[in-house]
N, C-alpha and C positions, 0 to 999 in steps of 0.2 A: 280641250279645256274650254268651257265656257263660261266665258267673262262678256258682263253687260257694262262698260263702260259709261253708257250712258246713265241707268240708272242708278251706280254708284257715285257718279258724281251730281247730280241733280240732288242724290237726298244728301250726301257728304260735304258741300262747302261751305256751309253754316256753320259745321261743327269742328272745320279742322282753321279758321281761319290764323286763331291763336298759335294752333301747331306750326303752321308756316311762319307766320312773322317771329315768334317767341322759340320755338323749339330748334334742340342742341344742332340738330343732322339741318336743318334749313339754313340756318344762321352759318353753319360751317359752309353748306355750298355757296352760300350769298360772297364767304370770305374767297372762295375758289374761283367763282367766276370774275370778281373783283381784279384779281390779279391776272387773271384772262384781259379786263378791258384794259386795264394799262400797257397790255401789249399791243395792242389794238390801236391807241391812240401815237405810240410809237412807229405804225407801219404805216398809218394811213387818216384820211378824212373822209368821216362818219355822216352823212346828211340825210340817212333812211332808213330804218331799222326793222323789220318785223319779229317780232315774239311769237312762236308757234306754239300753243299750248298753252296760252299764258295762263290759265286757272285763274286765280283770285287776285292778281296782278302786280302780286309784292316784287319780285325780281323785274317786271317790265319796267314797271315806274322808278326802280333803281337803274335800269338802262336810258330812261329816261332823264333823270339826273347826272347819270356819265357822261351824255354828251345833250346838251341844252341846246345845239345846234341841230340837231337831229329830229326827226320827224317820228317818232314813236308810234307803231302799231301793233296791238295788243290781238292774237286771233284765237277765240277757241270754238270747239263744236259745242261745248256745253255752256249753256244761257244760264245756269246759273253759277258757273264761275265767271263768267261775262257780267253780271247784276253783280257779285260781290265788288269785283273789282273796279266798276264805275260807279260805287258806292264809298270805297274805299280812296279812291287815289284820281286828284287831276292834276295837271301840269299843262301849261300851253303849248307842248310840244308831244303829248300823250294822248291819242284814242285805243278806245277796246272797241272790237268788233265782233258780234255774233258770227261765228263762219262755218256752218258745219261740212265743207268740205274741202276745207281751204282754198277756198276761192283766192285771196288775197296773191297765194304764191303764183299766178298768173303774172303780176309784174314785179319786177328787178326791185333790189333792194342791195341797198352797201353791206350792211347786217342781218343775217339770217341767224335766228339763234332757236334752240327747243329744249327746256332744260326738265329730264324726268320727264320725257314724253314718249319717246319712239319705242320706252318698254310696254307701254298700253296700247299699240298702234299694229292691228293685224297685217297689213301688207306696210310695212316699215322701210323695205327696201324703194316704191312705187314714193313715198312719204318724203325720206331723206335724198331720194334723187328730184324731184320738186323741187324741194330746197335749195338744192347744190345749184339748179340751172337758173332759181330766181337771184343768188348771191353773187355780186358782181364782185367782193371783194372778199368776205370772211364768212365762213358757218363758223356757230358755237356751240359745241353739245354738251349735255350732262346725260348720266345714264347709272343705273347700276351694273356691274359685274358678276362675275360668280354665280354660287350658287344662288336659287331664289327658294324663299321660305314661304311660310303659308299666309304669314301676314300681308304679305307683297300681290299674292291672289287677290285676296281680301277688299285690296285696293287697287283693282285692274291692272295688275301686271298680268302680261303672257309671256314673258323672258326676260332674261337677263342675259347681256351679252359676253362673247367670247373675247378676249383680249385681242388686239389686234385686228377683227371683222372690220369696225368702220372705219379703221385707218385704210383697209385696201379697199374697201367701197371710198372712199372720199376719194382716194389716189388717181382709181380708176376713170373718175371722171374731172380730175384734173387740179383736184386739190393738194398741196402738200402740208401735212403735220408739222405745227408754227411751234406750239408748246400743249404736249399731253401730262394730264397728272389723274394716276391711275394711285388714287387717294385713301389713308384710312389704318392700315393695319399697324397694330392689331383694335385697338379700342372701336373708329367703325366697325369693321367686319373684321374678325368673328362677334368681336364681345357684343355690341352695342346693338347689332342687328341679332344677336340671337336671345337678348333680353327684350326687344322689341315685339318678337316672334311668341316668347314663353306669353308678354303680357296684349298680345294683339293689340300693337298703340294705335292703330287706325281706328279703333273701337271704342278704346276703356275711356273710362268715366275721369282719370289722370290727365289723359293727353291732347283728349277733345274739349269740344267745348270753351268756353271765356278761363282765361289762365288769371287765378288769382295768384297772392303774392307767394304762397306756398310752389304753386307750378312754376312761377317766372323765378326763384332763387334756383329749385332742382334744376330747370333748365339753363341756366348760368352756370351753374358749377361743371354738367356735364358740359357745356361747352368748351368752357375752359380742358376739359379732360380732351376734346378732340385736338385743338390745339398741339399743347403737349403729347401726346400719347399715340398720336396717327401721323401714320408718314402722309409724303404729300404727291410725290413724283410716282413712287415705285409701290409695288406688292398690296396695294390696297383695293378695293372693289368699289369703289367711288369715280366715276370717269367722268372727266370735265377736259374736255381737248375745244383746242381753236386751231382751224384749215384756215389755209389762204389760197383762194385762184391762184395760180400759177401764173396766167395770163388775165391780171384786170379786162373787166368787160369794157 
């Protein structure tokens, strides 16, 4: 399967900046990893943080604001989600970095996170083991599950993971699973992700682009719909888990 990650995101971050901030499925992850950092602040103290893939920098710079003590670093290969997001977002505690090869994961960090990245990521295994050996305390991942539809190509995915895979890749190298929620069913997946697919949201003229007030109600209500209507822990295809070293560095 060939996917150009590059130049889907080079021409794409313009158009989807709205979808990230405003739209149902983002707002939901933002509420998922949210209650990842509160477990976070419960186990330990945060002074380093790197954001791997950080695209357009809405989640970094909310990591950013979880912990004000903490040193925010924002990395992606693509420059112009690196321009959106130090366009968008500064904090005295927040840089973005142009990185195209992840230079950054070279040094130690309290917080390693990558959320909706390792399914666009040809050697992912080579990717999330970086990771794991830059994170002295916690990885956080987000990811999709299940099956993968067409619209997901569309938008450089090249899979979607197996249940259970990165919990024995994390294991393996020394992590144990703190709190997983394998999120969503049924309104995620199936429903949501298969009217996504019918309407290509990474495309249509609805979803991209500036959300006026007609897009930012639809996407409030559907929100509200993940909320209620999607489990959080169990049967869903939404994966947002947090590891912890085993043995602090």
């Amino acid at each position: 399967m060939e996917v150009d990650n590059q130049a889907i995101y080079a021409s794409g971050w313009s158009t989807w900046l709205d979808m990230k901030r405003f739209g149902p499925a983002s707002r939901w992850l933002r509420l998922l990893i949210e209650k990842q950092l509160r477990e976070i602040k419960k186990r330990g103290t945060i002074a380093s943080i790197l954001d791997v893939g950080c695209g357009e920098g809405t989640i970094t710079w909310e990591l950013a604001k979880s912990f004000p003590e903490a040193q925010t670093t924002g990395i992606d290969f693509s420059k112009a989600g690196i321009d959106c997001a130090r366009a968008s977002y500064t904090l005295p505690n927040l840089t973005f970095e142009h990185d195209l090869t992840s230079h950054a994961l070279t040094q130690t960090y309290d917080l390693v996170t990558a959320f909706e990245v390792l399914e666009h990521v040809e050697d992912w295994p080579d990717l999330l083991g970086r990771m794991a050996a830059a994170a002295r305390q916690f990885v956080l991942l987000s990811f999709p599950l299940g099956r993968m539809r067409a619209f997901e190509v569309h938008v450089g995915h090249l899979r979607n993971f197996r249940r259970g895979e990165v919990e024995d890749f994390m294991r393996a190298r020394g992590f144990r699973a703190v709190q997983i929620f394998q999120a969503g069913f049924p309104f995620y997946s199936p429903l949501y992700r298969e009217v996504c697919n019918l309407t290509n949201s990474g495309s249509n003229s609805f979803t991209t682009g500036a959300y006026g007030a007609r897009q930012k109600i639809v996407a409030g209500i559907l929100y509200s719909l993940f909320g209620f209507a999607s489990t959080r822990r169990r049967f869903g295809d939404q994966f947002c888990g947090l590891f912890q070293r085993e043995t602090p560095q």
